[in-house]
C-alpha positions as CSV (number, residue, x, y, z in Angstrom):
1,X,128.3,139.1,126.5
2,X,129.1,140.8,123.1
3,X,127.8,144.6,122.5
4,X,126.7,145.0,119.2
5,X,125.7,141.3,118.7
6,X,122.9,140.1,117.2
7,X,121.5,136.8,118.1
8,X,122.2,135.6,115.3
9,X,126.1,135.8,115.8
10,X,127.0,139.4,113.2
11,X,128.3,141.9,115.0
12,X,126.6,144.9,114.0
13,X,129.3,147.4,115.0
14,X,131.3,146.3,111.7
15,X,127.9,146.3,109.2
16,X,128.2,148.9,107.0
17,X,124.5,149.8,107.4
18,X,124.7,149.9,111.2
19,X,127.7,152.7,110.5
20,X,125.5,154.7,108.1
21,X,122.3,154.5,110.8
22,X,120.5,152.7,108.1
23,X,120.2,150.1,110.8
24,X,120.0,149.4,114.6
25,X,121.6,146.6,116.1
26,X,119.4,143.3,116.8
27,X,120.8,142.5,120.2
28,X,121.1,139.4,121.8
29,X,117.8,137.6,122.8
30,X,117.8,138.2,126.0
31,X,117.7,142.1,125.3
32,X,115.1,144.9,125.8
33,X,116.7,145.5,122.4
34,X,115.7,142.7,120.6
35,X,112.0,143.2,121.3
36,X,112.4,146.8,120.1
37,X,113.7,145.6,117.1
38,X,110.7,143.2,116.3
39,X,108.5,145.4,117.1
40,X,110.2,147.8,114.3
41,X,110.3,145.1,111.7
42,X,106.8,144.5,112.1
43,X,105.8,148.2,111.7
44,X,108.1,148.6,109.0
45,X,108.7,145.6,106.7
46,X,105.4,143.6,107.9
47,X,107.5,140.7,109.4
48,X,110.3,139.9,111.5
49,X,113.6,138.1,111.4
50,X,113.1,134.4,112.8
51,X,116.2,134.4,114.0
52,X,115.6,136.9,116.3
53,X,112.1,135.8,116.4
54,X,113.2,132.4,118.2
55,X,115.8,133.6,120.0
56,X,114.1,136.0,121.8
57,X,111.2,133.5,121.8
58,X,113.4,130.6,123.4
59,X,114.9,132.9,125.8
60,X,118.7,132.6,124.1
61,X,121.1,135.1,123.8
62,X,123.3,133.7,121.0
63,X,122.3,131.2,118.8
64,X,125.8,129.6,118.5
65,X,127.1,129.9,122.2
66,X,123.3,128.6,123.8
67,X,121.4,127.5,121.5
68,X,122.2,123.0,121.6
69,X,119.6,123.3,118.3
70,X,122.4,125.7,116.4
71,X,122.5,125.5,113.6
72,X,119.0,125.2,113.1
73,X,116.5,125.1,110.0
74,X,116.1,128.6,110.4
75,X,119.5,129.2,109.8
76,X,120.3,126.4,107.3
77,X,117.2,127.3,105.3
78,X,117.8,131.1,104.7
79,X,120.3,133.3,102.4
80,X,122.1,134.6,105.3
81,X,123.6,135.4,108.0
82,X,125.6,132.6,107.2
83,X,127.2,130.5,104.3
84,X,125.5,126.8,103.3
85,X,129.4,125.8,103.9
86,X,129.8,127.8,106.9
87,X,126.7,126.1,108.6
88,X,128.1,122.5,107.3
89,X,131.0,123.1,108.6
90,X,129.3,124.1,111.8
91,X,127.3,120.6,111.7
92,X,130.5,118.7,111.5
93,X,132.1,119.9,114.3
94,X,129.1,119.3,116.7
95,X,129.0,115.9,115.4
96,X,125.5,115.9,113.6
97,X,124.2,115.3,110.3
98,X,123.7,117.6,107.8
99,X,120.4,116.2,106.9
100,X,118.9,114.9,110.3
101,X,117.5,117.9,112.6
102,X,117.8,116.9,116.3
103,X,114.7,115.1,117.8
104,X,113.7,118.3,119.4
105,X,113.4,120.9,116.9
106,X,110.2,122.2,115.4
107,X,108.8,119.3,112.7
108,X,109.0,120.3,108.6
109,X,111.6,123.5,109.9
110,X,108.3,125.5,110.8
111,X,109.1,129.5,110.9
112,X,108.0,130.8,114.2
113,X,104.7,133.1,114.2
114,X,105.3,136.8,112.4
115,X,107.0,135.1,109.1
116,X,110.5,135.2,107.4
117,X,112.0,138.6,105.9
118,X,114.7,136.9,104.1
């Protein structure tokens, strides 16, 4: 869908860190790529991004295009990708509350398995 995409939605291409080689791109979750980069967060930082975590996980490419959950506890709990407004914002638009989580997602905002690097 979008080379140079992380799950998550940030295009890699643009990051300044991606353009130094300080980092590789995430990938959607449907990519080969994405468990390479798991598996590299693991080794090196001794987690892994839940983001890319559940995405990979749930078997979704991009949070905000296939995920009905977006945007999540994951998302709304962390420092980034994204804005507290941004994510609000995002709420609105779909119709839902900013502080009910649909039926369906995880109880308490649980953090998949392998922890939270932010």
């Amino acid at each position: 869908m979008a080379e140079g995409t992380g799950a998550c939605g940030v295009n890699c291409l643009v990051c300044g860190l991606f353009r130094q080689g300080k980092c590789g791109c995430c990938g959607s979750g449907l990519e080969e790529q994405a468990q390479v980069k798991l598996a590299a967060q693991l080794k090196i930082m001794g987690g892994v991004c839940p983001i890319l975590q559940c995405a990979v996980q749930r078997k979704i490419a991009y949070c905000s295009a296939d995920c009905r959950l977006y945007p999540c506890h994951l998302l709304m709990s962390g420092p980034y990708p994204f804005s507290q407004a941004y994510l609000e914002m995002q709420l609105r638009r779909r119709g839902r509350p900013a502080n009910k989580p649909p039926a369906d997602e995880p109880a308490g905002g649980q953090t998949p398995p392998g922890g939270r690097l932010h």
